[in-house]
C-alpha positions as CSV (number, residue, x, y, z in Angstrom):
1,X,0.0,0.0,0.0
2,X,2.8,2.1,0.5
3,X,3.9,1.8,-3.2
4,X,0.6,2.5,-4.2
5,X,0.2,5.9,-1.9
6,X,3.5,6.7,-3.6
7,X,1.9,6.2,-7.3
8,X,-0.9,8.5,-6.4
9,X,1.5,11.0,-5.4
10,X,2.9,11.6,-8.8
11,X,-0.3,12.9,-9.9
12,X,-0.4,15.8,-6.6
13,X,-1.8,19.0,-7.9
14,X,-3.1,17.5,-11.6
15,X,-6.3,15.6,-11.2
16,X,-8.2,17.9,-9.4
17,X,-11.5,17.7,-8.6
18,X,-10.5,14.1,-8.9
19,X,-8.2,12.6,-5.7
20,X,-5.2,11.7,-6.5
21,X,-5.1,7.4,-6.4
22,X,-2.4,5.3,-6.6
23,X,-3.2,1.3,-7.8
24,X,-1.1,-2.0,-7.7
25,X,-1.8,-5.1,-8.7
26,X,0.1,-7.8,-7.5
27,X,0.1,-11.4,-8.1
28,X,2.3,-14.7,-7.5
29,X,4.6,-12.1,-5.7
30,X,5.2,-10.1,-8.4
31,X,3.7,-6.1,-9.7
32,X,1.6,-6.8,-13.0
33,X,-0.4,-3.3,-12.9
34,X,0.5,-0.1,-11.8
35,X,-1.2,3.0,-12.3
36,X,-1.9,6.9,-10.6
37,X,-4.8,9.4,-11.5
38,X,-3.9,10.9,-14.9
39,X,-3.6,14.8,-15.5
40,X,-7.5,16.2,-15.4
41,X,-8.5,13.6,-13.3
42,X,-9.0,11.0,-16.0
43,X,-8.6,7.9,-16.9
44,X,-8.4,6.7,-12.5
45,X,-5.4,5.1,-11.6
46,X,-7.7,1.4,-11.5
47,X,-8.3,1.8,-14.9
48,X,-4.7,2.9,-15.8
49,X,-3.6,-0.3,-13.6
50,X,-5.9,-2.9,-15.0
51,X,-5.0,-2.3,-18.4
52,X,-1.0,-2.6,-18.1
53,X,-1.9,-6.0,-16.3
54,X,-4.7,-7.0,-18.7
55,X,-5.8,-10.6,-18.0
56,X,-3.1,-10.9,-15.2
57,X,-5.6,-9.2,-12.6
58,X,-7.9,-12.4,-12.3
59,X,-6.9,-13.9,-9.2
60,X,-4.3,-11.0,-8.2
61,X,-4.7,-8.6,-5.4
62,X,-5.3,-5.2,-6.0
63,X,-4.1,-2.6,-3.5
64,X,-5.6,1.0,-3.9
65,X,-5.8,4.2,-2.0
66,X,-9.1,5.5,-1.8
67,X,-12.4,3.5,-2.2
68,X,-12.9,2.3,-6.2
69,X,-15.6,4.9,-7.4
70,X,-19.1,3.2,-7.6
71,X,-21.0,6.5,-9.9
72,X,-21.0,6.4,-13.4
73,X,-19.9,9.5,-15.5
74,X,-19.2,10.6,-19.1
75,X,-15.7,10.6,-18.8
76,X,-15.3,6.9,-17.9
77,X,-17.0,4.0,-16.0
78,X,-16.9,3.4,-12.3
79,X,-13.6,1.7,-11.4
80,X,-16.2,-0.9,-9.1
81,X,-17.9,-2.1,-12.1
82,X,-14.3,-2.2,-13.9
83,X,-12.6,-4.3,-11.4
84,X,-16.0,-6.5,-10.3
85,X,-15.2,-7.6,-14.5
86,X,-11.8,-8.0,-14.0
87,X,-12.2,-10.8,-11.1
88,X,-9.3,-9.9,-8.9
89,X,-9.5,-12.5,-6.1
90,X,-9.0,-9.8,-3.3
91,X,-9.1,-5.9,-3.1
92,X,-7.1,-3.7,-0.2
93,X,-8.1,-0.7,-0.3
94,X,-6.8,2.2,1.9
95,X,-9.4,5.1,2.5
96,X,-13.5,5.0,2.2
97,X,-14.7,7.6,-0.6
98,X,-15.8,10.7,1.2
99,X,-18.2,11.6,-1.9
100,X,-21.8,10.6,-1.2
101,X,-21.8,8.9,-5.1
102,X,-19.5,6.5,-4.0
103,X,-19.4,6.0,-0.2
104,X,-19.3,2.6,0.5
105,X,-21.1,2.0,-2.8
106,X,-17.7,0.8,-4.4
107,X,-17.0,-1.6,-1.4
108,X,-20.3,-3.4,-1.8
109,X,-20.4,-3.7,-5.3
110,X,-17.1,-5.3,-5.3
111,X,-18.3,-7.7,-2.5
112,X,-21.3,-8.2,-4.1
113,X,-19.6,-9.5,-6.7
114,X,-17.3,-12.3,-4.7
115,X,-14.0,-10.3,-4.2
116,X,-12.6,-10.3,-1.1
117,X,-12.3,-6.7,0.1
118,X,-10.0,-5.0,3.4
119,X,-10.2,-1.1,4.0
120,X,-8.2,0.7,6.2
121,X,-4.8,-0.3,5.8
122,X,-2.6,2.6,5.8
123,X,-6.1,5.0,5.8
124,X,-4.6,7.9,7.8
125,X,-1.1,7.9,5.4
126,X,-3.3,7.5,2.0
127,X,-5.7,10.6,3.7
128,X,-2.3,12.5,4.2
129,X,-1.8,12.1,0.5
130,X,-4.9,13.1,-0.9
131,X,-5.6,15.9,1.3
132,X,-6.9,18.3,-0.7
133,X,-9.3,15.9,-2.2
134,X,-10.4,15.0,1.7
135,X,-10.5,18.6,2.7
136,X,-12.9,19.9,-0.7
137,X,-15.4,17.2,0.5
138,X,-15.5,17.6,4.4
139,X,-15.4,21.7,4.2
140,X,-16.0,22.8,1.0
141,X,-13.0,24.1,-0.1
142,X,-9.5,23.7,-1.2
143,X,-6.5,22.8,1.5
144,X,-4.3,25.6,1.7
145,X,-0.5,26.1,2.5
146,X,0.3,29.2,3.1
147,X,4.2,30.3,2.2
148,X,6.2,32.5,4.3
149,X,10.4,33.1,3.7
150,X,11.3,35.4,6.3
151,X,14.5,36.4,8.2
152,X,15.4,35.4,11.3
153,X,13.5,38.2,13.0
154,X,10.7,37.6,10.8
155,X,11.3,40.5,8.2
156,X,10.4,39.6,4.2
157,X,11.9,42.6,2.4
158,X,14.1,45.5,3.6
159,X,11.9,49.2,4.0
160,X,12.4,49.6,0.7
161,X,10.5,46.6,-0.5
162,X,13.5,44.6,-1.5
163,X,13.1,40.7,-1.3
164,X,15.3,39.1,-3.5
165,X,16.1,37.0,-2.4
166,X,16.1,36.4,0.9
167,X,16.2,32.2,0.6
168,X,18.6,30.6,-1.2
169,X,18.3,28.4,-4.4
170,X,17.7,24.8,-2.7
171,X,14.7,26.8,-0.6
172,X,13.3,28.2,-3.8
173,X,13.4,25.3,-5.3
174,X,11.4,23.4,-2.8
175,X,9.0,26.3,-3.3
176,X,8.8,25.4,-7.1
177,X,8.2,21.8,-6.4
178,X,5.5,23.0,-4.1
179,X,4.0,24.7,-6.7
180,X,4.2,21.9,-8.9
181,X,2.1,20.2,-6.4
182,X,-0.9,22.5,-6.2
183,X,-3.6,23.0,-8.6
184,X,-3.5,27.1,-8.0
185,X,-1.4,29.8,-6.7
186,X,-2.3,33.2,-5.1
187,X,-0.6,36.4,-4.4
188,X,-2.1,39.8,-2.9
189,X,-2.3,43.2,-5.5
190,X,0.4,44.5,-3.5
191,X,2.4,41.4,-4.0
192,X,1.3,41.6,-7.9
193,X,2.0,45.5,-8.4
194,X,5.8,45.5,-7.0
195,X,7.1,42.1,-8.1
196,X,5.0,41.5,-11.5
197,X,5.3,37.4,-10.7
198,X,5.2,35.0,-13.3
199,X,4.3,31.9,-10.6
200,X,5.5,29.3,-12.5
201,X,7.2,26.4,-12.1
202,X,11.0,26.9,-13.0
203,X,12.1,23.2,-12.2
204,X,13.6,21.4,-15.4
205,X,10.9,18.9,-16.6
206,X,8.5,20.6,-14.5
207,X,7.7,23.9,-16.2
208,X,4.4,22.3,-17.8
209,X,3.4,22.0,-14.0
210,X,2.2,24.8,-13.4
211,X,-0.4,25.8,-11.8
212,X,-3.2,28.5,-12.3
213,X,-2.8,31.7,-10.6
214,X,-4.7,33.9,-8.4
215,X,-4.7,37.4,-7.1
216,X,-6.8,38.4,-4.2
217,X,-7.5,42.0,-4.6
218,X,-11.0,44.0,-4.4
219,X,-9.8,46.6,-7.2
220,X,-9.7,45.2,-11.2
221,X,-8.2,41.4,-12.3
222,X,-5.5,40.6,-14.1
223,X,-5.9,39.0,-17.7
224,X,-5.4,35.3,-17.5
225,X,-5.4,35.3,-13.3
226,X,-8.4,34.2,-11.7
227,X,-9.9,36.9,-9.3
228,X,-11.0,36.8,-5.5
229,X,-12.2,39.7,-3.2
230,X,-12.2,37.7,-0.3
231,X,-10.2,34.4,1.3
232,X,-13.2,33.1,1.9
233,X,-14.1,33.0,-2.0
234,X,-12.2,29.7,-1.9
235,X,-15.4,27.8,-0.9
236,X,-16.5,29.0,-4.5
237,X,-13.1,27.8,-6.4
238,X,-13.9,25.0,-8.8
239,X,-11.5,22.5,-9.5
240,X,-8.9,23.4,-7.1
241,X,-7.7,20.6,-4.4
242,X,-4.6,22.7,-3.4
243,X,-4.6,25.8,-2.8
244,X,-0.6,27.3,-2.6
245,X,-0.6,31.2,-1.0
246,X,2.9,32.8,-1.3
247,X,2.2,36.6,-0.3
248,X,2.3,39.1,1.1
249,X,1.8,39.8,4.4
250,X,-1.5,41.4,3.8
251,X,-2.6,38.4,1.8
252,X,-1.1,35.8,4.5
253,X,-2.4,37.8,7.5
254,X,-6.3,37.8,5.8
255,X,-5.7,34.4,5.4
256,X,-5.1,33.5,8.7
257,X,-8.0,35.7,10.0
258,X,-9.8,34.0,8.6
259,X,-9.0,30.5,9.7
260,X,-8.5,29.2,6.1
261,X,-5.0,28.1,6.6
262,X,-4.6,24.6,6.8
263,X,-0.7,24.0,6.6
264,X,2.2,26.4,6.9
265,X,5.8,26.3,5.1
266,X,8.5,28.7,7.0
267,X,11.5,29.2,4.9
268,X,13.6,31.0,7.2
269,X,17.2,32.5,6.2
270,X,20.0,32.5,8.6
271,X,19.5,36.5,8.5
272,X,18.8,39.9,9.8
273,X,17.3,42.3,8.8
274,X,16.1,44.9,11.8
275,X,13.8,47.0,10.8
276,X,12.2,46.0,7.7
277,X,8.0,44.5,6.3
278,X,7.3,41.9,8.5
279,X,5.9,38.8,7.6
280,X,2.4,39.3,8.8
281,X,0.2,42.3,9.8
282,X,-3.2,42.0,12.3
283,X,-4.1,38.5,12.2
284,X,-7.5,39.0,14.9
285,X,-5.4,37.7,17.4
286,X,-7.3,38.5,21.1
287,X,-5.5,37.5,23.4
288,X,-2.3,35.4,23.7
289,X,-3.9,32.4,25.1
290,X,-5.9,32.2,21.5
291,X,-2.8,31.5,19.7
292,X,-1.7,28.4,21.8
293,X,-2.5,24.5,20.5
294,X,-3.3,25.8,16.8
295,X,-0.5,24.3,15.0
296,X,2.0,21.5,15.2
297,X,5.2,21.0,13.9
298,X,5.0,18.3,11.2
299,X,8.6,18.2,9.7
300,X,12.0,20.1,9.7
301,X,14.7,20.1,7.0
302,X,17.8,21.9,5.9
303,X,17.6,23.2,2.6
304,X,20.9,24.5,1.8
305,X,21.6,27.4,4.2
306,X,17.9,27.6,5.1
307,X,15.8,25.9,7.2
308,X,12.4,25.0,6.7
309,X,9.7,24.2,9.0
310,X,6.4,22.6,8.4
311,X,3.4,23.3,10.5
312,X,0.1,21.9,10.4
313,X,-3.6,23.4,11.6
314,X,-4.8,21.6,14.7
315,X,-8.6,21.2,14.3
């Protein structure tokens, strides 16, 4: 199951509003089928899996991270109905659909039709890994990370609005793969107006990765940007899963206001910078007390000279 969470990884930030699978199929010991969501969320990583092992998957097991879809849609049948013809002898699958169409749906049918089926193995990790997918059907809206590369003491540009760069290039370039992994990207006007961002991915064999862009501002779009007036306009975002916010601190602070930031990436350069634009303005923070046991630390790394830090939401 761990191979297969790994397959549906490669597909991160492409398949929206489609999760992002992964599939095996094994038999006698050995990998006959492979496959991950394709680009657009079509054909699902079943499908993509059953073919490469074509009559091999009678008898095999199949091992799959979310619940085969039970629905049928234009674009392709349900993966139940494909794998119910394709007689595996046993299904493992890692995560229950959260969509209504499917929930539990694909389970039975597959039971129904005398294949042995397990759920939960490695649930939580396969969750982890389709997160935006899980977080667009329990609350409506995309997950979002929210970027900040700051100084030591917190500072993202000198007074004069100088920024770059304040990371170095192994920290930008984990920003890059980040954006490669998200389906949209979204900068404040201010952000927009002083630094004219392109937002693209500038990893090589990557560049075709990425993802649409965003500018939250109240005043007049942007040709070929997607406009919100509001954070909360994400709930209205269609086919976003991931939702990647790099700036500024206007932006970030409204963001957090708001309560609409589920995971946080802190690039922080061994620098200083005194008195410079700090990372965030007003967030509606009360009283101290409120920002205790919000978020947890869910990884550290080195990244050249930098250091990032990964925080996750506690709700």
């Amino acid at each position: 199951m761990a191979a297969a969470i790994a397959l549906g990884d490669r597909g991160r930030g492409r398949t929206a509003p489609n999760p992002n699978v992964g599939c095996l199929i094994v038999k006698d010991g050995a990998v006959v089928g492979r496959g991950w969501t394709a680009d657009g969320g079509r054909p699902h990583a079943e499908a993509i899996a059953l073919d490469e092992a074509a009559g091999a998957a009678a008898g095999a097991t199949v091992y799959v991270t979310l619940e085969p879809c039970a629905h049928q849609s234009p674009r392709g049948p349900a993966c139940a109905d494909l794998l119910a013809a394709a007689a595996p002898a046993r299904v493992v699958i890692a995560a229950r659909d959260p969509d209504p169409r499917t929930d539990g749906r694909g389970e039975a049918r597959l039971s129904d039709a005398g294949i042995a089926v397990e759920t939960g193995l490695c649930a939580a990790e396969a969750e982890a890994g389709m997160v935006g997918f899980f977080t667009r059907m329990r609350l409506g809206r995309p997950y979002v990370t929210l970027k900040l590369a700051m100084s030591i003491d917190g500072r993202i540009a000198l007074p004069s609005g100088e920024s770059r760069w304040i990371t170095g290039e192994e920290a930008r370039a984990h920003a890059h793969l980040e954006r490669a992994r998200s389906d949209m990207i979204l900068v404040g006007r201010g952000t927009h107006r002083a630094d004219s961002p392109r937002l693209g991915v500038r990893l090589p064999g990557l560049e075709q990765y990425s993802p649409r862009r965003a500018l939250l501002t109240r005043g007049a779009g942007v040709d070929g940007w997607e406009r919100l007036t509001d954070p909360r306009d994400v709930h209205g975002l269609s086919g976003v899963n991931e939702l990647l916010v790099e700036g500024g601190a206007e932006t970030a602070s409204a963001f957090l206001a708001a309560d609409l930031v589920d995971r946080l990436l802190v690039y922080r350069a061994p620098i200083l910078i005194g008195d410079g634009k700090a990372a965030l303005t007003d967030i509606g923070l009360g009283a101290l007390a409120g920002a205790h046991d919000r978020w947890r630390l869910s990884d550290t790394r080195q990244l050249g000279i930098d250091t990032l830090q990964v925080y996750e939401r506690i709700r």
